[in-house]
C-alpha positions, 0 to 999 in steps of 0.5 A, a space after each residue: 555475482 548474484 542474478 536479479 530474478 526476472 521481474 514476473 518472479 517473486 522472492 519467497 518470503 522465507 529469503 527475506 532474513 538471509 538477505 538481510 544477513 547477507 546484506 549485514 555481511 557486507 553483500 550490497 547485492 543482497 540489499 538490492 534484491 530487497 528493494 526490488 521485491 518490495 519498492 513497489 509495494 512501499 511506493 503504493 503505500 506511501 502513495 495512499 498515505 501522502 497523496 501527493 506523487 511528486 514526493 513517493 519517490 523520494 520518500 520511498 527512497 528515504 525509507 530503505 535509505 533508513 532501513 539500509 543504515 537500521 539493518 543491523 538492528 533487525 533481529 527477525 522478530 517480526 517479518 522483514 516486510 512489516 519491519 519495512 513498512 513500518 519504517 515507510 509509515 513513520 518516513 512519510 509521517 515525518 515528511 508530512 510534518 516537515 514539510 507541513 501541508 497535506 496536498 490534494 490528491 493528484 490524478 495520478 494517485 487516483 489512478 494508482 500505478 499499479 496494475 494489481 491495485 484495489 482499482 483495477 481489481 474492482 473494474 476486474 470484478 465488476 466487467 463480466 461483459 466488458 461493453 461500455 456501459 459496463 466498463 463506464 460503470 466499473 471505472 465509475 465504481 472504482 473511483 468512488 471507492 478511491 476517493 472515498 479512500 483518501 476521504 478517510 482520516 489518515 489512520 483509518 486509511 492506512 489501516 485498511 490500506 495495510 488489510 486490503 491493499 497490501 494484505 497483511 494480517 491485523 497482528 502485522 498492521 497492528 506492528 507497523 502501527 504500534 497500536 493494539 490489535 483492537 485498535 486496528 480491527 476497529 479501524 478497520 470496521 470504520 473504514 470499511 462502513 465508511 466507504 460502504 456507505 459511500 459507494 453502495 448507493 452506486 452500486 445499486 444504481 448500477 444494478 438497477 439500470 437496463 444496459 
């Protein structure tokens, strides 16, 4: 029987085509370990892409149901993680249509859930001396650039959600997109000035003020 690994310990990536193999086999623990390296990281990417949390379960839910099923397609030619998170994207598209709204962002998707977010790394950025005003500040910022993240037309957002968020490399992003790679770096770059544009004017009223 198979051991799941302590939670603070990550599976290499280089395992991921072997339990794959394991799992076409007919080894439903090898499958487990799959989910569990990657359920958080595809529930925060759909969290981004649907904005509403009351679906991310069941949509992240759907997509390893489906990667489950299309295992035995996978032939490793591109990783098994951008493999995934195109499954992800495409589920939570069809979703979206099916289910035919676009919610508001709830203030749980603001917050995001995972302590290793792109919000908790700009508070850990941003609080070099961790007073009120400063971590007033630091949340402030954050939240600017949350929501002008979710202000951001879909592609752009899962672009630079993929790039920033997830760290994947533009020929990957350019995978679970099905798009070209110019494409993507221009998605990108949009993304990127958009948010700027929003957020640096907080940035500088911040630097200007006497704490």
């Amino acid at each position: 029987m198979i051991k799941a690994p302590p939670a603070t310990q990550a599976l290499p990536a280089d395992t991921d085509q072997m339990l794959v193999e394991r799992t076409v086999a007919g080894d439903q623990k090898a499958f487990e370990l799959l989910v569990m390296k990657y359920q958080r990281r595809i529930e925060r990417l759909i969290g981004r892409m649907v904005r509403d949390s009351d679906l991310v379960e069941d949509i992240a839910q759907e997509t390893f149901i489906r990667a489950y099923r299309a295992l035995a397609q996978f032939r490793g030619e591109a990783q098994f993680y951008t493999w995934l998170y195109r499954i992800a994207v495409n589920t939570a598209k069809k979703a979206l249509g099916d289910l035919k709204r676009d919610p508001l962002v709830s203030e749980s998707a603001l917050r995001g859930g995972d302590e290793e977010d792109e919000t908790s790394s700009v508070e850990n950025e941003l609080t070099t001396a961790e007073t009120p005003e400063t971590l007033l500040a630091a949340k402030e910022i954050a939240a600017a650039v949350n929501a002008a993240m979710e202000a951001l037309p879909d592609e752009l957002r899962q672009a630079v959600t993929l790039r920033e968020i997830e760290g994947l490399s533009y020929e990957e992003i350019a995978t679970v997109m099905d798009c070209p790679i110019g494409t993507v770096r221009s998605r990108i770059f949009r993304a990127r000035e958009s948010i700027s544009a929003k957020v640096k004017p907080m940035l500088e009223n911040q630097s200007g003020k006497r704490w």
